[in-house]
Backbone as CSV, one residue per row, in Angstrom:
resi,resn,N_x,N_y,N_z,CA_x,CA_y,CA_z,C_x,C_y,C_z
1,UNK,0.852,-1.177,0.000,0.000,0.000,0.000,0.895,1.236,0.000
2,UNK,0.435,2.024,-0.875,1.342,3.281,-0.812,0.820,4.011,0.459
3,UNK,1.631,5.085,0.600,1.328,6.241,1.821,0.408,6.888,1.394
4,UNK,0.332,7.280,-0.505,-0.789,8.471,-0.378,-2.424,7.325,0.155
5,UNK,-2.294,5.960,-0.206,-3.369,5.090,0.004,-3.624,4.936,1.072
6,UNK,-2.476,5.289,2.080,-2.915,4.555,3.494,-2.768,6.222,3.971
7,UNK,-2.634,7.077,3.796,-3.253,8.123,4.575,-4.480,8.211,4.198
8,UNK,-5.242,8.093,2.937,-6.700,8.950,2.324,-7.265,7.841,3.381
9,UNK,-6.994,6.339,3.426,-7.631,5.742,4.576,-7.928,5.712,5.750
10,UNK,-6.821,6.684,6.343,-6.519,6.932,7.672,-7.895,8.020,7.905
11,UNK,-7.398,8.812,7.096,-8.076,10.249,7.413,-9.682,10.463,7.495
12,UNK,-9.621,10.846,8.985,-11.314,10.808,9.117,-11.708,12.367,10.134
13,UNK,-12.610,12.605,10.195,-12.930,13.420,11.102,-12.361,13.155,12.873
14,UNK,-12.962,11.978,12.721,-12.370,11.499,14.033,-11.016,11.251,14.623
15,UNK,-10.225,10.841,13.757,-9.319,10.288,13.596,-8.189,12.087,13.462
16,UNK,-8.448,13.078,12.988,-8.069,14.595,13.275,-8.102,15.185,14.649
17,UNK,-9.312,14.502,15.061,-9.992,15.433,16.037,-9.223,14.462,17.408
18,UNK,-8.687,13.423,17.351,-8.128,12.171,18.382,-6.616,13.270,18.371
19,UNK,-6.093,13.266,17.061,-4.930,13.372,16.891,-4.391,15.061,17.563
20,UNK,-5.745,15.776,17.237,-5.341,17.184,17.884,-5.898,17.611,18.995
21,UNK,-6.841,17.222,19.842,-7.553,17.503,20.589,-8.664,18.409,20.192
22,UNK,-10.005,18.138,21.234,-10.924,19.078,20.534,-10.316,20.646,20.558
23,UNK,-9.446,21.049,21.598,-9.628,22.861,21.371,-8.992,22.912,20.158
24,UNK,-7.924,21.943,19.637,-7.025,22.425,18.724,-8.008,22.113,16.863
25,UNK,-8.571,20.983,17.542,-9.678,20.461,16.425,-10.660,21.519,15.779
26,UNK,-11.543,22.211,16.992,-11.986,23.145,16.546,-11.463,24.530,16.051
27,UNK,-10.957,24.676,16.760,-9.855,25.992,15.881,-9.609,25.772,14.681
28,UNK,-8.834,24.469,14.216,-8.507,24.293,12.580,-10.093,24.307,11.957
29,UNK,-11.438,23.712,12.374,-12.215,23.892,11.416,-12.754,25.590,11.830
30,UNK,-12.280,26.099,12.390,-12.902,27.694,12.529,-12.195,28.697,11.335
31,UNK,-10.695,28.411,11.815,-9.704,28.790,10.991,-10.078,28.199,9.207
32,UNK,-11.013,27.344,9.026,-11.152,26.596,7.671,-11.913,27.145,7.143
33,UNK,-13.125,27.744,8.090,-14.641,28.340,7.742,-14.289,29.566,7.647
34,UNK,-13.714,30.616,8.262,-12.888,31.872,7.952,-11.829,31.815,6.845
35,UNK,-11.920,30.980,6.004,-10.601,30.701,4.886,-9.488,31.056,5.153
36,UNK,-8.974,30.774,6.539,-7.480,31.013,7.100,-6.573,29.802,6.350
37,UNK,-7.043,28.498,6.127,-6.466,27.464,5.584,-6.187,27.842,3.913
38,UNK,-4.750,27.971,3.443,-4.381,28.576,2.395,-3.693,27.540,1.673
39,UNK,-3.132,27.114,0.265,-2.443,26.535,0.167,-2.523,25.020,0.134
40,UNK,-3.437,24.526,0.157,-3.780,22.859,0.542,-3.305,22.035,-0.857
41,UNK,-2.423,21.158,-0.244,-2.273,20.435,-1.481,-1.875,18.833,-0.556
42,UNK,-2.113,17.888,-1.414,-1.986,16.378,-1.163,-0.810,16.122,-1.902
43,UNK,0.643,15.954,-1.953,2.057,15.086,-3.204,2.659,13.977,-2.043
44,UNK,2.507,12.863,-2.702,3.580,12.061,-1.962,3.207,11.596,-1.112
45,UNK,2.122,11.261,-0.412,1.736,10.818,0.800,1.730,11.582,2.120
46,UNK,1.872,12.928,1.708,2.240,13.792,2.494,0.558,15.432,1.854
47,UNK,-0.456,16.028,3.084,-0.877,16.581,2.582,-0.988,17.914,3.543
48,UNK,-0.416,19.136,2.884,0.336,20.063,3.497,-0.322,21.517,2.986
49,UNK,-0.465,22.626,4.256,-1.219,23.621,4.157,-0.554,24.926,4.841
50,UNK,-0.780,26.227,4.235,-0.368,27.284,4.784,-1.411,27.437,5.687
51,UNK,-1.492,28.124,7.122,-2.422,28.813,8.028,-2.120,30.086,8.603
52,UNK,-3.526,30.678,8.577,-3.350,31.545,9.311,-3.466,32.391,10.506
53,UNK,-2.966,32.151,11.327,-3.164,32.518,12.870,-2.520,33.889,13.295
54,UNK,-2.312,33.740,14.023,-2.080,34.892,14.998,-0.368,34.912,14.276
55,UNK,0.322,34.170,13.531,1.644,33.894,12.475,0.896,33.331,11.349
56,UNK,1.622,32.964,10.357,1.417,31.742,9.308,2.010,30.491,9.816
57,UNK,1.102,29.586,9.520,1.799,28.424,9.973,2.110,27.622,8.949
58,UNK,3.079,26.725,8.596,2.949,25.592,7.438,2.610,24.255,8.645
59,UNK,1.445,23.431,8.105,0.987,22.243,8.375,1.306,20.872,7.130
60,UNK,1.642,20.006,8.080,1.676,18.732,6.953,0.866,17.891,7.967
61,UNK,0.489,16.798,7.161,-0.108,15.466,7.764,0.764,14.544,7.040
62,UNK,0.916,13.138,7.440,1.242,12.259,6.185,1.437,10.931,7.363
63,UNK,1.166,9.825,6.794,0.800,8.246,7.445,2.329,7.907,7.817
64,UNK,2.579,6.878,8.817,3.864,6.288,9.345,3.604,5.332,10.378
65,UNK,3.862,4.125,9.569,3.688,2.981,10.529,2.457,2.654,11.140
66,UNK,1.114,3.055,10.646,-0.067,3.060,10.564,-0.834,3.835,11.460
67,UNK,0.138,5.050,11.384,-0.527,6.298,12.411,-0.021,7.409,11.151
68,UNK,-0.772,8.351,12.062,-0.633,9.780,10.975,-0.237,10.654,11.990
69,UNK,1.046,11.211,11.220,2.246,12.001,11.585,2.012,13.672,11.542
């Protein structure tokens, strides 16, 4: 299985919201609904975003060893 296959599998609502906690969970979808999330792209098994907060942030996600990194 490739990485980009076994992340699109990984990736769930739930499975975000485990990984960041709810305060941090909700913030990214607040920050999403305010179009602070810039930049979104999926290459390589790896799927990576500019944000914008109180700085810019660069975000990646991407699968490892059957967790997401």
């Amino acid at each position: 299985m490739t990485r980009v296959t076994s992340l699109n599998r990984m990736l769930s609502r739930d499975a975000l919201l485990d990984l960041a906690g709810e305060r941090y969970f909700e913030r990214g979808v607040d920050y999403y609904h305010d179009g602070r999330v810039r930049s979104l792209a999926a290459h390589g098994g790896t799927v990576a975003a500019k944000v914008l907060g109180t700085d810019e942030y660069r975000v990646r996600l991407w699968a490892e060893d059957g967790n997401i990194d």
